[in-house]
C-alpha positions in Angstrom: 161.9 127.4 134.9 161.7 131.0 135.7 164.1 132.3 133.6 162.3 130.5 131.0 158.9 131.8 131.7 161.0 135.5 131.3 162.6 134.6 127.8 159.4 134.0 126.0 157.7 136.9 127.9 160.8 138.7 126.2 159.6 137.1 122.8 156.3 137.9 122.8 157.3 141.7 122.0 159.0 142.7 119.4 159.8 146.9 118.9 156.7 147.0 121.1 153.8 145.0 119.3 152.6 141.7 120.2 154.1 139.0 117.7 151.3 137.1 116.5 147.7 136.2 114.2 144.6 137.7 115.7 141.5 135.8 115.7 140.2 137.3 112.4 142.6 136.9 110.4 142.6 132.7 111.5 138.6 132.7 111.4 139.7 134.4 107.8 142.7 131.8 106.7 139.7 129.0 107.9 137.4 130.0 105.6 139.6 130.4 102.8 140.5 126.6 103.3 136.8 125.8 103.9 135.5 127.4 100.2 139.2 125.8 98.7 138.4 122.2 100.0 134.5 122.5 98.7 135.6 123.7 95.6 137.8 120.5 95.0 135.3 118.3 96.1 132.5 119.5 93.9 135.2 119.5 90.7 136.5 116.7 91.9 132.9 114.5 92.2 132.3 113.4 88.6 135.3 112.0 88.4 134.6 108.6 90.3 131.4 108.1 88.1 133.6 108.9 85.1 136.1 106.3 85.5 133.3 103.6 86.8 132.1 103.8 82.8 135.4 104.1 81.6 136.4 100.7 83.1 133.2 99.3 82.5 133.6 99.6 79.0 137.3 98.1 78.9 135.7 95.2 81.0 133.1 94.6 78.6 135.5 94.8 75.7 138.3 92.7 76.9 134.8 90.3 77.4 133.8 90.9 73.8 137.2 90.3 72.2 137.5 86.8 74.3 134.5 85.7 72.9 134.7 86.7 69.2 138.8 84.7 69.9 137.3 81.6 71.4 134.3 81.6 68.5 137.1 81.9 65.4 139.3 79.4 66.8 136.3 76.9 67.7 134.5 77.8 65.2 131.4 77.6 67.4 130.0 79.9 69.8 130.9 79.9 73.8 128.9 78.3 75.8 129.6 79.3 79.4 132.0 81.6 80.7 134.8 78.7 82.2 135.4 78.2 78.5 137.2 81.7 78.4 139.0 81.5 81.9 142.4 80.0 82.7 142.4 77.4 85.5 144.3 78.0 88.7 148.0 78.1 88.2 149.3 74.9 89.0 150.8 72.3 86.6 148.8 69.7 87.4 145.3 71.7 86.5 146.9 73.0 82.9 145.7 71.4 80.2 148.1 71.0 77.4 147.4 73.0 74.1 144.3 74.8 75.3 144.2 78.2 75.2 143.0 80.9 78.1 141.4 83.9 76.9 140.8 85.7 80.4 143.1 85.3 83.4 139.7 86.4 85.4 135.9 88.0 85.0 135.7 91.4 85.1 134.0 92.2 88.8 132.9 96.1 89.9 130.4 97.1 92.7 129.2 99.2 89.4 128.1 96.7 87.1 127.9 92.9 86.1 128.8 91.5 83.0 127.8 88.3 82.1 127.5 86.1 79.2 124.0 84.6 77.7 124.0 82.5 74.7 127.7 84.1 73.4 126.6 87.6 73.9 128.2 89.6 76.5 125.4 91.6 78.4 126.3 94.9 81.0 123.9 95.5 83.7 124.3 98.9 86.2 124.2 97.7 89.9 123.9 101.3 90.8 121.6 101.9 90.1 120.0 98.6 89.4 118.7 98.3 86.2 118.1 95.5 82.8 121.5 93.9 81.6 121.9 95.2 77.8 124.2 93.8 74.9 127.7 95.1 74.4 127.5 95.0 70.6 129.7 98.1 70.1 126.7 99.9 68.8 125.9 103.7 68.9 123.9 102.7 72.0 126.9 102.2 74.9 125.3 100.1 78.1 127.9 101.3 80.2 126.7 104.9 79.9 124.3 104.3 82.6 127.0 103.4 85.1 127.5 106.2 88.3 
């Protein structure tokens, strides 16, 4: 144990200078990393709010193009939304011939879409505000999505 204690006392000097960081230059390297890691998290902020209306609007497309299928092979126009989803996979629930048009609705802690009178409609949970019509209009509903 001794001879142990003498080895790194041996270490700790090399051609006469202590080996090692003084306390500046770690407060120094610390705040470096401090001003790095808030730089990234301010660049880095938009980007969650960004992708929430970027899957917003897929969701109420996919939505849109199930409906405008189901209303030119009808013929009529949908009238709830189990019309457009696919039963639970087992043989016995299938129907033969019918056709599926969404595996699932499109759920987000970001928004709702539903579907009144064959018009799909986006409302922002967050904040909460009026559902609007997707109609693929210059005005986009999903732009109000954080």
């Amino acid at each position: 144990m001794f001879t142990l204690l003498q080895r790194h006392q041996a270490r700790k000097y090399e051609n006469g200078m202590e080996v090692g960081f003084t306390l500046i230059e770690l407060l120094i390297v610390i705040v470096v990393l401090g001003i790095l890691a808030g730089v990234t998290v301010f660049a880095l902020g938009g980007v969650t709010s960004q992708s929430a209306v970027s899957a917003c609007n897929t969701d109420a497309k996919t939505v849109d193009v199930a409906v405008a299928a189901y209303n030119a092979q009808t013929g009529g126009t949908v009238a709830a939304t189990q019309a457009l989803l696919a039963p639970p996979l087992s043989p016995a629930t299938t129907v033969a011939g019918a056709t599926f048009y969404l595996q699932s609705w499109p759920t987000s802690s970001h928004y709702a879409i539903s579907l009144v009178s064959g018009v799909v409609n986006v409302q922002s949970l967050t904040p909460a505000v009026a559902a609007t019509p997707y109609d693929n209009a210059a005005t986009n509903p999903c732009a109000g999505v954080k």
